[in-house]
Structure formats: structure tokens, C-alpha cells
N, C-alpha and C positions, 0 to 999 in steps of 0.2 A: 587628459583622460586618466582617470584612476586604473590601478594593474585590478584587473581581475583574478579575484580569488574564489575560492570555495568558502562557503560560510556555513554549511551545515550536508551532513549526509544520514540518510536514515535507510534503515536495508527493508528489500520489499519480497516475501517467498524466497525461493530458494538463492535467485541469480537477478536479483535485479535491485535498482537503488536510486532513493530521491535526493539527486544534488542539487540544490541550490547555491547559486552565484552573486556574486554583487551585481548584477546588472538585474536584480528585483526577478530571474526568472527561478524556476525548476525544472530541472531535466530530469526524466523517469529513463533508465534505462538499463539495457539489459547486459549484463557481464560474460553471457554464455558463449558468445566470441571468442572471450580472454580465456577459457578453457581449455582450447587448443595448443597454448603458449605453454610452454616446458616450464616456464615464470610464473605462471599459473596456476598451474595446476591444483595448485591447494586449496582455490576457491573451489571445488568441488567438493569441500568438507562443509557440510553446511554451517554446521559450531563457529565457523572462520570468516563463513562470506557474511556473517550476518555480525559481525564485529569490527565494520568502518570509521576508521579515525583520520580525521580531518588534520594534517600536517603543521606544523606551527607558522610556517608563514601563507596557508593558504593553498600552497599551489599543488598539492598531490593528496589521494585520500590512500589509504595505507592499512593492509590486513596483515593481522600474524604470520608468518612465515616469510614475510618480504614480497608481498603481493601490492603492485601500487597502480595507479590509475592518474593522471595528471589532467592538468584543470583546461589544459588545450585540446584533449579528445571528448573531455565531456561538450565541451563549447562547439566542437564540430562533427560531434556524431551523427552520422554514423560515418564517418569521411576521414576522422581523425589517426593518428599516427598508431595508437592503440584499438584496436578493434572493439564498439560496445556497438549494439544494436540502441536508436532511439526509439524510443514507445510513444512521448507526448513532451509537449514543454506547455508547462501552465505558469501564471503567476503565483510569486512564492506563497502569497497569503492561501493560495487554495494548492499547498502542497499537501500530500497524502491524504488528497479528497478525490480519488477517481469520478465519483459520482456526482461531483457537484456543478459539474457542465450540465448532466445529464437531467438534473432535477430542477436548472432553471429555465431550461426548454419544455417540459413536462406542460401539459392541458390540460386542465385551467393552470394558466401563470397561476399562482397565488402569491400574493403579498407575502414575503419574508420567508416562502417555500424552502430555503436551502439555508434560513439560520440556522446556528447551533443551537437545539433543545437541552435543556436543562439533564442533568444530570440522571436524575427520578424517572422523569419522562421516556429518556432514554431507552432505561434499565425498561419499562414498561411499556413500549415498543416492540423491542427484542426478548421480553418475558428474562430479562437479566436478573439477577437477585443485585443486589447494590455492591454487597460485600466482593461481588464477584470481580468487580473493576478494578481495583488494585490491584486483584491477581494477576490479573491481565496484564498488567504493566511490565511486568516482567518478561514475558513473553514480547512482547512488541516495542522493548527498552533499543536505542534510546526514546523515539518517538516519546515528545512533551505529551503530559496527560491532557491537555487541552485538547492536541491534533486527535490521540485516541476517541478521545469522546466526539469530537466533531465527525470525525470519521463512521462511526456507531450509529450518528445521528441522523449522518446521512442515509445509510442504510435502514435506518427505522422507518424514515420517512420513503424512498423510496419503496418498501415493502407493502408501507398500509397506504401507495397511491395504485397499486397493483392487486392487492388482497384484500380481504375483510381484516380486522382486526381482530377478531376473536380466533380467526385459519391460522395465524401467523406463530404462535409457539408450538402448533401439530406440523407446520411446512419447516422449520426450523430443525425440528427434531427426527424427522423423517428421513431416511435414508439419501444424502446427496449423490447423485450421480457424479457430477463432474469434479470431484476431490475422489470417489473413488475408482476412477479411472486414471486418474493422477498418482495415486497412492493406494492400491491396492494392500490390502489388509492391515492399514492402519484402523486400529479402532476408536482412536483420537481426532480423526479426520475424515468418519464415515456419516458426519450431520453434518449440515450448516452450523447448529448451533455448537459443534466440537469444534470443528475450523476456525467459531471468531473465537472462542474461549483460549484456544490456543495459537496463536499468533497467523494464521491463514487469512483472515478473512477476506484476502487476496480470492480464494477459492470461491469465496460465495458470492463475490463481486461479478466474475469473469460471465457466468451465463447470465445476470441480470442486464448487465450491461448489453451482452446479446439481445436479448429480450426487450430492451427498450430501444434498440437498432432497428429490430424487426416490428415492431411495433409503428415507429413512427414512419 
């Protein structure tokens, strides 16, 4: 049996993060545990926890200030020697798709309902201007442009199986409740459509998903 390693980690909101493993899976999980630790403590800078580097041989991921996590607590969280809370374990091809469980249970199945949509299409979804998605990159770095977009996509799609499509850039830009309960007097984070422009969209995932819980 091959040693298990970490092959990839991408930071998720403030305290959470998608590892993937050679054993084809993803672990979503949450760091707020490791807060407690005096060792720690420094993931409570946001600047820091969202800057995870994957070790050179694999087996620890590693933030500024000497904050590290190893690839034996990720594999048995939440039980592990390091304390992380587990959120979900998906396979890795549908990592940083929360929604894409979610949309191929959705009624009517549709044929091909949780492909990735085109780029354009996207953008015209979520009332996006094009030019906007590079910017975006930035904010949601490392995360590959591919997973960005597929992740977008997923959101676009579940939006117009819930709304009309013409509601959809006036629901967007209409005052979010639940990022401004989160984040009180951010004005960067007081729309849906602020949250995904700037690296949240964590925030406008969190009641949808609600919504499609309650729903079904």
C-alpha cells in the first residue's frame, strides 16, 4: 500500500480547508479546534490561515508562523491527534463543490444538471461582468480557475432551479442576511453578490443549502 500523503489543500472562509489525499478522497474541514493550541494561535489571523502549503514530502500542511497540521489527523478527523472538526468527505474530483451533491438530487434529475457551464453562461447566471473573474482569482488563490468556475456554476445553476432568472441579479444584490450576521458592518460582505466577488461565497452557499435541506 502506498504512504499516504496530502496532494493538495485549499483554504475555505475563515477556519476551514479542503484537503485532499491520495486515497482519491477530500476532507472539508474545520481548524477552529486548533485555535485553542498556544501552537495555534496564529490561525486566527485570517491573512495566515488562508495561506496553506502542502509540505515537501506530503505529510504535514503548514501556515506562517509555524502552524502545521499532519496528514494522520486530517485522515481521522475528527479523532485525530490534532484536534480539526470534520464537515464532509467527497471525492476529490467534486472538491470545492459543496453544492454538487445537492444539485444532482434536485427534481426533475436533468441530464447533465451539475456540468460545468461555460464560462459566459456563468458570468450570465450570476449577472457577473466576465472581466470580473480574474479578479476573483485573487481572492479565492490558490483554488485552480477551473474549480472557481465550476463552483460559480454550480451556484448559478442551483439559483435559476429555485428563482426565476430575471429575480436573480435583484436577490444577489439585495441585502444578505446571513454574511451580515456573520460580519457585521462589513460593506464588502453585506450582498450575496459582495461575498462571491470577494472570496466568501462560502456565505451564500451556507443558507441555500439550508434551503434545499428544508425543501426536500
Amino acid at each position: 500500500m502506498s504512504e499516504l500523503i496530502i496532494t493538495e489543500v485549499l483554504p475555505e472562509g475563515d477556519d476551514r480547508i479542503w484537503v485532499s489525499l491520495n486515497d482519491g478522497l477530500t476532507r472539508l474541514v474545520s481548524l477552529h479546534p486548533l485555535l485553542a493550541l498556544p501552537s495555534h494561535r496564529t490561525l486566527r489571523l485570517r491573512r495566515l490561515v488562508r495561506c496553506p502549503k502542502v509540505s515537501s514530502n506530503g505529510q504535514f500542511i503548514c501556515w506562517p508562523g509555524g502552524a502545521y497540521l499532519d496528514v494522520d489527523s486530517v485522515r481521522d478527523a475528527p479523532h485525530g491527534v490534532l484536534p480539526v472538526d470534520l464537515y464532509g468527505v467527497f471525492a476529490s474530483p467534486e472538491r470545492f463543490r459543496p453544492l454538487a451533491a445537492v444539485l444532482r438530487r434536485m427534481e426533475p434529475n436533468l441530464h447533465g444538471y451539475s456540468d460545468v457551464r461555460p464560462l459566459h453562461t456563468v458570468c450570465t447566471l450570476l449577472a457577473l461582468k466576465q472581466g470580473a473573474f480574474e479578479s476573483m482569482l485573487q481572492d479565492y488563490r490558490p483554488a485552480p480557475s477551473e474549480l472557481l468556475q465550476a463552483r460559480l456554476s454550480d451556484l448559478g445553476l442551483f439559483l435559476s432551479a429555485w428563482f426565476p432568472a430575471q429575480a436573480i441579479p435583484a436577490l444577489l444584490h439585495r441585502p444578505w442576511p446571513y454574511a451580515i450576521r456573520r460580519y457585521p458592518g462589513s460593506q464588502l460582505l453585506d450582498t450575496a453578490a459582495g461575498c462571491i466577488r470577494h472570496g466568501r461565497i462560502d456565505l451564500v452557499e451556507a443558507p441555500l443549502l439550508l434551503l434545499a435541506t428544508e425543501g426536500h
